[in-house]
C-alpha positions in Angstrom: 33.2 -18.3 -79.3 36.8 -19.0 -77.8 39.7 -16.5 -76.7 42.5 -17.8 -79.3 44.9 -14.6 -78.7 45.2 -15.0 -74.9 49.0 -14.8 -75.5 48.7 -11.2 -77.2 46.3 -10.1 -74.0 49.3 -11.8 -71.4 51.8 -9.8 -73.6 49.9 -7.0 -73.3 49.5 -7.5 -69.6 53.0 -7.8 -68.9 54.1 -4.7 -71.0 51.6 -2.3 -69.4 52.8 -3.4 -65.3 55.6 -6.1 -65.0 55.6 -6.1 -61.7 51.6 -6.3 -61.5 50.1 -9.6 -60.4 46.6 -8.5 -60.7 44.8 -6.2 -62.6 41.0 -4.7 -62.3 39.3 -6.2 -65.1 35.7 -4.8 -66.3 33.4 -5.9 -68.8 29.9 -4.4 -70.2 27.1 -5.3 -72.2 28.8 -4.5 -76.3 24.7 -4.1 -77.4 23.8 -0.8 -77.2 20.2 -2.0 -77.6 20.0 -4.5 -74.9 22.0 -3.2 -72.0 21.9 -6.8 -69.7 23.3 -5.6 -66.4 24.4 -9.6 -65.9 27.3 -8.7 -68.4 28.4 -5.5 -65.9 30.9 -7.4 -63.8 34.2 -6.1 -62.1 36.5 -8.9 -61.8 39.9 -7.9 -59.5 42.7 -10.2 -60.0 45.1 -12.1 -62.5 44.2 -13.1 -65.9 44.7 -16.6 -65.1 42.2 -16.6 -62.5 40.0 -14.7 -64.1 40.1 -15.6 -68.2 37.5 -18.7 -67.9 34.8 -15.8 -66.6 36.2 -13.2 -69.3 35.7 -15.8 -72.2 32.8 -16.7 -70.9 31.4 -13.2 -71.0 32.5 -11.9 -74.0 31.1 -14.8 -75.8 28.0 -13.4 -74.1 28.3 -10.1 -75.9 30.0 -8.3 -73.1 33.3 -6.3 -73.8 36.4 -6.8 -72.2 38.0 -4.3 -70.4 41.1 -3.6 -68.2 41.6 -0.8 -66.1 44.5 1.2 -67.3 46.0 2.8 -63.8 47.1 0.8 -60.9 43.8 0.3 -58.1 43.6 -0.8 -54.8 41.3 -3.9 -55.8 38.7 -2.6 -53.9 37.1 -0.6 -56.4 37.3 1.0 -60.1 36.1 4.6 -59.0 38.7 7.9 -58.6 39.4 7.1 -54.8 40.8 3.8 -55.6 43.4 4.4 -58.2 46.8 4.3 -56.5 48.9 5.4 -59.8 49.0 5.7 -63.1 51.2 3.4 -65.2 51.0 5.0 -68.5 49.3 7.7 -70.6 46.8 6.6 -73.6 44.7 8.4 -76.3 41.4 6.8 -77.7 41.8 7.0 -81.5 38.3 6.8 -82.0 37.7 8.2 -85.6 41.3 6.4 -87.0 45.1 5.5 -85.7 47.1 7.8 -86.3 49.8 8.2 -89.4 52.4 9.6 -87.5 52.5 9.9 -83.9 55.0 12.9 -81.6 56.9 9.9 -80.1 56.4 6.2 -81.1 53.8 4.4 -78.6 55.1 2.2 -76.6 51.8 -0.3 -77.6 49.3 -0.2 -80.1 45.8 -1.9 -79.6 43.2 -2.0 -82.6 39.2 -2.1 -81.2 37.9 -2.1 -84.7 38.2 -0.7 -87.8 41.0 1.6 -87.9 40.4 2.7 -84.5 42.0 2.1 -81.8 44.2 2.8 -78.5 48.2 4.4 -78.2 49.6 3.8 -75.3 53.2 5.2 -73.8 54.1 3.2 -71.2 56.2 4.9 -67.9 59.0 3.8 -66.8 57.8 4.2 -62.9 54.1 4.7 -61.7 53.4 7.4 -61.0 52.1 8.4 -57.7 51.3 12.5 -58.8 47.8 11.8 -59.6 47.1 15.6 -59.7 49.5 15.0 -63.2 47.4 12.5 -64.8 44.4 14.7 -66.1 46.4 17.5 -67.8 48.9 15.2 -69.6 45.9 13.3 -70.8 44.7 16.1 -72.3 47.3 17.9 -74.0 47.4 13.9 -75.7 43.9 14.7 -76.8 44.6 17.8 -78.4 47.3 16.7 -80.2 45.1 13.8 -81.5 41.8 15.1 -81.3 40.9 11.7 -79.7 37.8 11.4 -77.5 37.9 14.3 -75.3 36.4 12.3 -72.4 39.6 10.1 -72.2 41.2 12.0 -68.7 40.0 10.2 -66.1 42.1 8.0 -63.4 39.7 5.2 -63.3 39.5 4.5 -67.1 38.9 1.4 -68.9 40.0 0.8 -72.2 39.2 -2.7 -74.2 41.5 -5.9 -73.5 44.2 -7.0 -76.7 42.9 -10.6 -77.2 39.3 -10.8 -76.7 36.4 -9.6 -79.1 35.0 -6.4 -79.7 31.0 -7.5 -79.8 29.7 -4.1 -81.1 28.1 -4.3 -84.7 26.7 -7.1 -86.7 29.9 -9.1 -86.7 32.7 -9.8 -83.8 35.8 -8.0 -83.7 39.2 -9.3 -82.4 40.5 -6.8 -80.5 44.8 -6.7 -81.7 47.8 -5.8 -80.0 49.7 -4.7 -83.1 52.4 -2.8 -81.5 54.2 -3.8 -78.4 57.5 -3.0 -77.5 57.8 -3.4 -73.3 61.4 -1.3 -73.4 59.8 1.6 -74.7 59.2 3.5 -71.8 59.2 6.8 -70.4 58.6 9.5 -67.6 55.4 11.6 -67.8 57.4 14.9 -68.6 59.2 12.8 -71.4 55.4 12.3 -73.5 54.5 16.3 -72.6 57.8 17.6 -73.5 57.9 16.4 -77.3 53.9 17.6 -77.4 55.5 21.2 -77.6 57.3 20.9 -81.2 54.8 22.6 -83.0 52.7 19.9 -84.7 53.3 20.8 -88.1 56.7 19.9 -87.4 55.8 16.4 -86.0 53.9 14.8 -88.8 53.2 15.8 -92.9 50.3 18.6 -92.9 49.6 17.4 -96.8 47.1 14.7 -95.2 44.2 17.5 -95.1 44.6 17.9 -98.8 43.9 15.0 -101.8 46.7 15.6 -103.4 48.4 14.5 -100.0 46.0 11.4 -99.3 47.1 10.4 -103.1 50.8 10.4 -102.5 50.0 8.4 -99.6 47.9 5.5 -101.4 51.0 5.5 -104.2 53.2 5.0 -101.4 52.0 3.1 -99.3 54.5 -0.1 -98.1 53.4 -3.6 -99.0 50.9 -4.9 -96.8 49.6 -1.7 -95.4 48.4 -0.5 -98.8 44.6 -1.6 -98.0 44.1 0.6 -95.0 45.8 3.4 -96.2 43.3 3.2 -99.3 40.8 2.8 -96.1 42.2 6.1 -94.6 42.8 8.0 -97.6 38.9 7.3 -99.1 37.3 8.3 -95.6 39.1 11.9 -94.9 38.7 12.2 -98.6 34.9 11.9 -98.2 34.8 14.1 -95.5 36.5 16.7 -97.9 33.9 16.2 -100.6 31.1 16.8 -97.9 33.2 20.4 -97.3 32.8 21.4 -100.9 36.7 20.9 -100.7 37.3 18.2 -103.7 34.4 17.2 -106.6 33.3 13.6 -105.8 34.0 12.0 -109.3 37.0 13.4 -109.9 38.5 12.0 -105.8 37.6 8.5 -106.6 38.6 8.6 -110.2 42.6 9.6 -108.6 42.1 7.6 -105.7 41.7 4.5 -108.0 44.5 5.2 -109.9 46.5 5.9 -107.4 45.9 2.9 -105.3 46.6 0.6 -108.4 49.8 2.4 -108.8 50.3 1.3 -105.1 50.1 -2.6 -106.4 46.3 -3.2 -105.3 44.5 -4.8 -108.3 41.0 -3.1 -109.5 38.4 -5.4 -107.5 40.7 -4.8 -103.9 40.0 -0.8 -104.7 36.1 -1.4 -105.6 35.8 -3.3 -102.5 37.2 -0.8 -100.2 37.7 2.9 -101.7 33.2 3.4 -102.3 32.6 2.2 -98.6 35.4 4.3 -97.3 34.2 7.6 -99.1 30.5 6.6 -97.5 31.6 6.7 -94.1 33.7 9.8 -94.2 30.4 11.6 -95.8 28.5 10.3 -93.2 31.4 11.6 -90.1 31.3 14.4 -91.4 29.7 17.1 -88.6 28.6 19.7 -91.9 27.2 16.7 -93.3 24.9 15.2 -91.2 22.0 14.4 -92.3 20.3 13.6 -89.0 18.6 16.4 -86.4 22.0 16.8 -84.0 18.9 15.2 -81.2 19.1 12.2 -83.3 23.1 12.7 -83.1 23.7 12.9 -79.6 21.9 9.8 -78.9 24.0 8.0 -81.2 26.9 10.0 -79.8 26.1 8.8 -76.4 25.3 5.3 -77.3 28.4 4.8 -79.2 30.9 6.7 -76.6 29.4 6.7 -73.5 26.9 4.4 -72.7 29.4 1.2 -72.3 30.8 4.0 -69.2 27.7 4.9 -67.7 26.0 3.4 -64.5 23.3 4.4 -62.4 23.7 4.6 -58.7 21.1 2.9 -56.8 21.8 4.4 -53.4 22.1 7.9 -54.6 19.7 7.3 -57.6 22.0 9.4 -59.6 23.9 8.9 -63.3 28.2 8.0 -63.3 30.6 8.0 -65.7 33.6 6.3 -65.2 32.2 5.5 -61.6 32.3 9.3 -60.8 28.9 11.7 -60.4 28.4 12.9 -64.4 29.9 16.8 -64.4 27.0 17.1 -67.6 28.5 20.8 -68.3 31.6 19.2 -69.3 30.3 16.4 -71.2 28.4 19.0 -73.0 31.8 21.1 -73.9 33.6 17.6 -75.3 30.6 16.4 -77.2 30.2 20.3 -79.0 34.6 20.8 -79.0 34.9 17.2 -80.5 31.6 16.9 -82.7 30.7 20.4 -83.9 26.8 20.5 -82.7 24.8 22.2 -80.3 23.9 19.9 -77.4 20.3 20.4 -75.8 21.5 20.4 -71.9 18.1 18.9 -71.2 18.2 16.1 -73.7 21.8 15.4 -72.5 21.1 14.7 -69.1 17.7 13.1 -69.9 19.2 10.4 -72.6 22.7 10.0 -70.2 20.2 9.2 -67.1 18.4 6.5 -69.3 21.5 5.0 -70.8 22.9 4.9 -67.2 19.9 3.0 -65.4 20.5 0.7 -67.8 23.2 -0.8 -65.8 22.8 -0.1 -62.3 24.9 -1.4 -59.3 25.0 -0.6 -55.9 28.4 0.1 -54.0 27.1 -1.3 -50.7 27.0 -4.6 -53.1 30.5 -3.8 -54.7 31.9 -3.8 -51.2 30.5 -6.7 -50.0 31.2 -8.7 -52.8 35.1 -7.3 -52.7 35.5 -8.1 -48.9 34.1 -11.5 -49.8 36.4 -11.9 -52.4 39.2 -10.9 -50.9 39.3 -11.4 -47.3 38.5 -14.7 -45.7 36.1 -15.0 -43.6 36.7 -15.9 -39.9 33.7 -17.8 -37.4 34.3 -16.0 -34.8 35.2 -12.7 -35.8 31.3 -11.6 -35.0 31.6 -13.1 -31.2 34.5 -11.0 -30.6 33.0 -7.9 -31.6 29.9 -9.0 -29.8 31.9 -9.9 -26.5 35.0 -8.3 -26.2 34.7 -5.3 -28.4 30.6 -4.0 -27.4 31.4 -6.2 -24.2 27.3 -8.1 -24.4 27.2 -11.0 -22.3 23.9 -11.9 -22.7 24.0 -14.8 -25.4 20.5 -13.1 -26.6 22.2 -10.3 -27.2 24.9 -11.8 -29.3 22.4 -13.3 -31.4 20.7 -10.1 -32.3 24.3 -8.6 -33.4 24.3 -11.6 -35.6 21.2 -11.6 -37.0 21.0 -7.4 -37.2 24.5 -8.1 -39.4 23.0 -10.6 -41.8 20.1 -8.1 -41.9 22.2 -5.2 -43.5 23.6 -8.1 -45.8 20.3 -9.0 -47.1 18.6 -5.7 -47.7 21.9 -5.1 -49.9 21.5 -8.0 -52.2 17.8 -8.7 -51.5 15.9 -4.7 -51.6 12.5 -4.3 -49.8 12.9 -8.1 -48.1 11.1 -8.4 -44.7 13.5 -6.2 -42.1 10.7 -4.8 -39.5 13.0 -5.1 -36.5 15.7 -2.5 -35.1 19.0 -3.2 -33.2 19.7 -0.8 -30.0 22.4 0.1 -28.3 22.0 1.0 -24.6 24.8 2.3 -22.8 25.9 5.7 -21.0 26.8 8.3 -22.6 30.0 8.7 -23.9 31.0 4.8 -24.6 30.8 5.4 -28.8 27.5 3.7 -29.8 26.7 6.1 -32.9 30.5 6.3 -33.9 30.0 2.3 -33.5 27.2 2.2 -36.8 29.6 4.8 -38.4 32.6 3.1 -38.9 30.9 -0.4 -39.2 28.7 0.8 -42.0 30.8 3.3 -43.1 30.2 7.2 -42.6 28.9 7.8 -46.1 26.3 5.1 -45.6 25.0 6.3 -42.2 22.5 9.1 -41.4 20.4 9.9 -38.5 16.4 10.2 -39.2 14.1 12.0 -37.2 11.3 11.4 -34.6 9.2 9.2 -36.7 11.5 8.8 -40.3 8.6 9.2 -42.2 8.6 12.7 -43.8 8.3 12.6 -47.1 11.6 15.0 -47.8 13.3 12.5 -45.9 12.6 9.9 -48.4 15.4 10.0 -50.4 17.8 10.6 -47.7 17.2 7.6 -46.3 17.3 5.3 -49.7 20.8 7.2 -50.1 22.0 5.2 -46.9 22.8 1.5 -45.3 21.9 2.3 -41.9 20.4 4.6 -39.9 20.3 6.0 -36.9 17.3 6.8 -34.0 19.5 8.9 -31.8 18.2 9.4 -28.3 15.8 6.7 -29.4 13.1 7.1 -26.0 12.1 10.6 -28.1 11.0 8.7 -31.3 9.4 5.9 -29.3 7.3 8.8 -27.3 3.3 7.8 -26.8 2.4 10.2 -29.5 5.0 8.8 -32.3 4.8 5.1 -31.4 1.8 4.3 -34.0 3.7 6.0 -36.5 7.3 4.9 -36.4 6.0 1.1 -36.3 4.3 1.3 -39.6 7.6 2.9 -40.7 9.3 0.0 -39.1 7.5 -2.6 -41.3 7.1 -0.7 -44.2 9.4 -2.4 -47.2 8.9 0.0 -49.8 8.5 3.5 -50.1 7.0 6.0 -52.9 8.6 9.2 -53.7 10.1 11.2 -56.6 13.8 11.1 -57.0 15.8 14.1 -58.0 16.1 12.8 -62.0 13.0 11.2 -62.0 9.7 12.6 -63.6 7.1 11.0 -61.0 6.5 9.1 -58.0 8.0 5.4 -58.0 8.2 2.8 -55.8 11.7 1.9 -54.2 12.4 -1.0 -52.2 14.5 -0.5 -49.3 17.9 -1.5 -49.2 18.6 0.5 -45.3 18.4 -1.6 -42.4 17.5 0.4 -38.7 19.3 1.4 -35.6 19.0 3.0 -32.1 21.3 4.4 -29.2 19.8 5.5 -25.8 21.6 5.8 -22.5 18.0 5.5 -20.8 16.4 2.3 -19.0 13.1 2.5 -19.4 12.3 4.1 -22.9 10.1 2.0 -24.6 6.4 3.1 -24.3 4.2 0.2 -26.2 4.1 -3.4 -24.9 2.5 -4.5 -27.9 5.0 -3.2 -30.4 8.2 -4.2 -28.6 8.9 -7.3 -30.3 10.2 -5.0 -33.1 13.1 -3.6 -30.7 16.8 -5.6 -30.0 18.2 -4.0 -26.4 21.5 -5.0 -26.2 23.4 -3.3 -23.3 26.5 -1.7 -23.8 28.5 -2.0 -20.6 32.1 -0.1 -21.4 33.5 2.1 -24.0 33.4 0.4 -27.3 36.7 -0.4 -29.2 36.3 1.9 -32.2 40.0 1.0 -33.7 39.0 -1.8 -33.6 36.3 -1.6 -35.3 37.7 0.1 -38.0 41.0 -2.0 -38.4 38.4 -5.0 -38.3 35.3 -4.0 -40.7 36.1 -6.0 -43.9 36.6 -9.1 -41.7 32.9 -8.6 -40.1 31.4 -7.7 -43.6 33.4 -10.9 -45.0 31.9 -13.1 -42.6 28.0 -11.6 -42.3 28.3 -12.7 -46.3 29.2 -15.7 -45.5 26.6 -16.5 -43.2 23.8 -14.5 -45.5 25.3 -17.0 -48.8 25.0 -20.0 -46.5 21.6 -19.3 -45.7 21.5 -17.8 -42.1 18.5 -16.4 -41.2 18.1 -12.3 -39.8 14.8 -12.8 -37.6 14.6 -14.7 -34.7 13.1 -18.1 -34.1 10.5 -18.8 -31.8 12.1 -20.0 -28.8 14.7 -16.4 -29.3 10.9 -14.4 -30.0 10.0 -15.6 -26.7 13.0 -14.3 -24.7 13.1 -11.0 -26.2 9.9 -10.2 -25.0 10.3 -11.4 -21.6 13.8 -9.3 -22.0 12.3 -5.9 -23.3 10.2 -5.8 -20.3 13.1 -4.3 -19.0 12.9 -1.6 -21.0 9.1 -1.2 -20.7 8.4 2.7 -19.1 4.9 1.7 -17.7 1.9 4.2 -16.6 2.3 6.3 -13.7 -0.6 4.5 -12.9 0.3 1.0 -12.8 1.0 0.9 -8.8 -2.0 2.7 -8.3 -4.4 0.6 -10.3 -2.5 -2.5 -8.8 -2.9 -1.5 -5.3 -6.9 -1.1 -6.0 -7.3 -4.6 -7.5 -5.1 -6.1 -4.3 -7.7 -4.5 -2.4 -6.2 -1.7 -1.4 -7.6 1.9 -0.5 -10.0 3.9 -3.2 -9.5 7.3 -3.8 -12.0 9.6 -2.0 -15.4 9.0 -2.4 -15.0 5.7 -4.5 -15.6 2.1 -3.7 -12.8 -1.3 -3.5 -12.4 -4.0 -5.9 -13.8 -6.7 -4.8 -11.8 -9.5 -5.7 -13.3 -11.6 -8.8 -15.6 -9.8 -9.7 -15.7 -8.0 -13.1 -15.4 -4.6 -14.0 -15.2 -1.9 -16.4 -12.8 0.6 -17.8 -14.8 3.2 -16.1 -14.8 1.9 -12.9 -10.7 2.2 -12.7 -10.7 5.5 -13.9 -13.6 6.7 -11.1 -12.4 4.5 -8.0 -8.6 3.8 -8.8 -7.6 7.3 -10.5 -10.1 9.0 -8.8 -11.7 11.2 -12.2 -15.0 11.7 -12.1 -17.2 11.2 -15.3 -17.2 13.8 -18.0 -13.4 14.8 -17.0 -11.8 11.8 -18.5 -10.4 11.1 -22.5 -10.2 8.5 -24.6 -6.2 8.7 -23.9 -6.9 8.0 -20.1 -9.0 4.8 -21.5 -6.0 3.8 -23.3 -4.2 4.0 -20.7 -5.8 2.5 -18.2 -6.3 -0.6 -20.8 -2.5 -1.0 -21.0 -2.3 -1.2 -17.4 -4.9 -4.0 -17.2 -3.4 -5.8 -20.1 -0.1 -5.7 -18.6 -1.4 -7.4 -15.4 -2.7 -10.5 -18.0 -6.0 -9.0 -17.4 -8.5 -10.0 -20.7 -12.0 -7.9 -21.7 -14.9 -9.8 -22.6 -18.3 -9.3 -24.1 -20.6 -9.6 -21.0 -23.5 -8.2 -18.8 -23.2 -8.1 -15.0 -26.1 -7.4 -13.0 -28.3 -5.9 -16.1 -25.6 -4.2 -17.5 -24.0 -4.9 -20.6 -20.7 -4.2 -21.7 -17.0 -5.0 -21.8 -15.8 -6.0 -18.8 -12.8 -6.8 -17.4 -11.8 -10.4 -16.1 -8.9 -12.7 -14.3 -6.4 -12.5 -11.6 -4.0 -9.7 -11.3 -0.4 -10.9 -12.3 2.8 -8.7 -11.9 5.1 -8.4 -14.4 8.3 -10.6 -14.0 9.9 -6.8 -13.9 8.6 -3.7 -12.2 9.4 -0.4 -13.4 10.6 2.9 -11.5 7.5 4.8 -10.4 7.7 8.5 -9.3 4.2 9.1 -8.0 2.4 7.7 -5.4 -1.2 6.8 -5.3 -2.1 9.6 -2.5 -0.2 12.6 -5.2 -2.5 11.3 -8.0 -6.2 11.7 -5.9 -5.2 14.3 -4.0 -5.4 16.6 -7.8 -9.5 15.5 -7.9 
């Protein structure tokens, strides 16, 4: 299906904004029934560079929408609307007869519904204006009661309205782009009293009759249309006997000049549909009602929020107290406040999006990216002049990137920051990641009231990170580390479900040794920090370093390390290694060095156990010992490049401990000495 009235959606274009050289564009899936979040796209720029995709969709079975007010392009939610440009009523039950001051455009959706607009003369910047002008307009029309909000969407002049079992063009059949006026103007003439404004004789038959005989050439069809569905609506009200309204109807259409078989074409289906709008009439449970209520009004408006794993409208939070008022003020039933919130949720997670996503996918758009902007926050902004360290940066970047548009891929590392206190390092992940998108988590991360917390963010934090990498927490926040999804129960869910996670990890510390297991640190990026970091920078800079991590992600850039990188970390992280108290001591024995009182020397080569440390190095008899002193001791041993094997030594079986003693390429700071530890046994 082609677009064959682009000239009445650029004429359209031009009236609402003729200064604007882009608009916000939005379409969604027009079948109720199949929701396909591919049709949920927010396109921000002209309609020329945008109408291939728009046809394109809405031959799909996507609506086309434009947003009404004036946005930043960065966005379609409250916070980026940056004026309004005109005030509008949905007309969602029929156009109206008679309006309080002539429209400055008219759009028909379908039917006889459709969209008034009055155009300003000025946008307006008074946002705090928008809401209550909008909804004096929908008193005076009784139009949809939800139509108040800044961010609104209303369908597109010129492209199909998809809803039903055939397509739609969607007409501009008004347009006048001198007809303008100031915000006060549209309010002011809402105070003449409405009977006043337009003929009250409408709510009777004998006034829908006058206006079938009267009706001007070439609008005598739709009035019939009109006149047969508020006439059916009376009949359902006991107001008018059903015979007798059609009988006069026909009549007075053919008066009018429409010949027999126009009026039995249109005048029984008219009458049927007003019946069947009818609130007193419905022959449905109102259950049954507000789910087509919803369907019909609200679900082409709803998304869910991923990160916050609640319902929108209109890209705000759902206020479901005042959705219930509209739906009872504007429909006449009682809403079940559970079954509201239940059906909106599952409408809503029908098209979900994430607005980590949006915001990539707008800086992308819209700022081009540089090849070196990431080097210059590497070196001159965080100051890291080890090229390792520049290459974590990168890689943590393209990280965040991918858990955004790829949940729950592989992401078991975590980017630290290690500087002195003071230099910005958590304000740093603020205003790169944005502060509603950053959290810290505690020691280990792992609590299950946490949970959602954490899926609410982008990053997060491990402030002070030598307490969460502690001895007793290390086991623990490693399987956090490589965990990829988690189970919990969100707030509007009714069980436990898995969620894939779309956070990436962080760390600050301002100590030098604070990391506790050698055989976990390959997990851990140390990048030192030497000098305040530029944090204007930062945030005068963020799009341009979002833009470009995209980049890299889209070209296929990978966010773990290869081998050759693998291999200097670890000899890196060393660095960072807080070894055992007793390392020098258990050194000094297998150099040959003194025993503790009353215990023997190594003799060099020859094998020994755990046990023997522990009683000649350490100096702790038998019995006084635990398994964490075992541990210990093992890391020690291991750290030297010592290996156990499966062996027996004079008669004795067991596993003993082999190989030449080799220091570590770095040693760490050691506050005991080897006399202050036996001297306590």
């Amino acid at each position: 299906m082609q677009n064959f009235i682009v000239t009445e959606t650029q004429q359209f274009l031009q009236a609402l904004d003729p200064t604007a050289e882009k608009f916000t564009f939005q379409t969604f899936d027009d079948n109720s029934s199949r929701k396909d979040s591919a049709l949920v796209v927010t396109l921000h720029g002209s309609l020329e560079q945008h109408v291939e995709t728009l046809n394109r969709l809405n031959a799909k079975g996507a609506g086309v929408f434009v947003t009404v007010n004036s946005t930043n392009f960065k966005g379609r939610k409250a916070e980026n609307i940056i004026n309004y440009r005109a005030l509008f009523v949905d007309n969602d039950n029929h156009l109206p007869q008679d309006y309080h001051l002539q429209p400055s455009a008219i759009v028909k959706t379908s039917g006889n519904k459709g969209h008034s607009y009055w155009f300003l003369r000025e946008p307006s910047t008074k946002l705090e204006a928008f809401k209550p002008s909008q909804v004096r307009l929908i008193q005076r029309y009784n139009s949809d009661a939800c139509i108040h909000d800044l961010p609104r969407v209303l369908r597109l002049p010129g492209f199909y309205h998809m809803k039903g079992d055939e397509p739609q063009l969607v007409k501009l059949i008004a347009c006048d782009a001198a007809l303008r006026y100031t915000t006060e103007e549209v309010t002011k003439a809402l105070a003449t009293p409405q009977s006043q404004q337009t003929t009250s004789t409408t709510t009777t038959l004998d006034g829908w009759l006058e206006k079938v005989k009267n009706a001007a050439d070439g609008e005598r069809n739709s009035t019939l249309n009109q006149a047969g569905y508020y006439v059916g609506q009376l009949i359902t009200q006991g107001a008018v006997d059903e015979k007798v309204a059609k009988s006069q109807l026909t009549v007075a259409a053919m008066e009018s000049g429409l010949d027999l078989e126009e009026v039995a074409s249109t005048l029984p289906r008219a009458i049927d549909d007003g019946k069947a709008s009818n609130p007193t009439s419905f022959s449905k449970s109102n259950t049954k009602k507000l789910l087509t209520i919803l369907e019909d009004e609200y679900s082409h408006r709803l998304s869910w929020d991923v990160l916050q794993q609640k319902p929108r409208v209109d890209g705000e939070l759902i206020d479901f107290p005042t959705v219930e008022m509209d739906i009872t003020r504007k429909h006449d039933i009682h809403v079940d406040s559970s079954k509201l919130s239940s059906y909106m949720t599952a409408l809503a997670k029908e098209q979900p999006f994430n607005p980590v996503v949006e915001y990539l996918e707008a800086v992308a758009a819209e700022v081009e990216p540089s090849p070196d902007i990431i080097d210059v926050l590497a070196s001159d902004v965080l100051g890291l002049s080890d090229p390792l360290e520049r290459v974590y940066l990168k890689r943590f970047l393209i990280a965040a990137v991918a858990r955004a548009f790829e949940p729950g891929c592989k992401v078991d590392t975590l980017f630290i920051l290690k500087g002195k206190q003071g230099t910005g390092k958590t304000t740093f992940f603020q205003e790169l990641f944005g502060k509603e998108y950053f959290a810290t988590v505690g020691e280990t991360g792992n609590e299950r009231d946490e949970l959602l917390t954490l899926h609410q963010k982008w990053v997060l934090e491990y402030g002070e990170f030598e307490n969460a990498a502690s001895k007793k927490d290390v086991s623990a926040m490693k399987n956090f580390l490589s965990r990829q999804v988690d189970n919990f129960r969100a707030p509007y869910g009714s069980r436990a479900e898995d969620y894939p996670r779309r956070f990436v990890l962080c760390g600050t510390t301002n100590k030098d040794q604070f990391l506790f297991d050698e055989t976990g640190n390959r997990r851990f990026w140390v990048a030192n920090i030497p000098h305040s970091i530029n944090l204007l920078w930062v945030k005068a800079h963020r799009a341009e370093v979002w833009s470009a991590a995209v980049a890299l992600y889209k070209a296929g850039q990978q966010w773990w390390l290869t081998e050759t990188e693998q291999a200097l970390q670890e000899s890196s992280t060393k660095t960072y290694e807080a070894k055992s108290i007793w390392f020098d001591i258990i050194d000094a024995w297998l150099q040959g060095g003194k025993a503790c009182y009353g215990g023997e020397r190594y003799k060099e080569g020859q094998p020994f156990l755990t046990k023997d440390v522990l009683l000649n190095a350490i100096g702790k008899p038998a019995g006084q010992w635990t398994s964490a002193d075992e541990r210990n001791v093992a890391k020690v041993l291991k750290a030297l490049e010592l290996e156990q094997k499966e062996m027996r030594v004079n008669g004795i079986k067991g596993r003993y401990w082999v190989g030449t003693p080799k220091l570590p390429e770095m040693q760490a700071v050691w506050v005991n000495t080897a006399n202050d530890v036996c001297e306590d046994f």
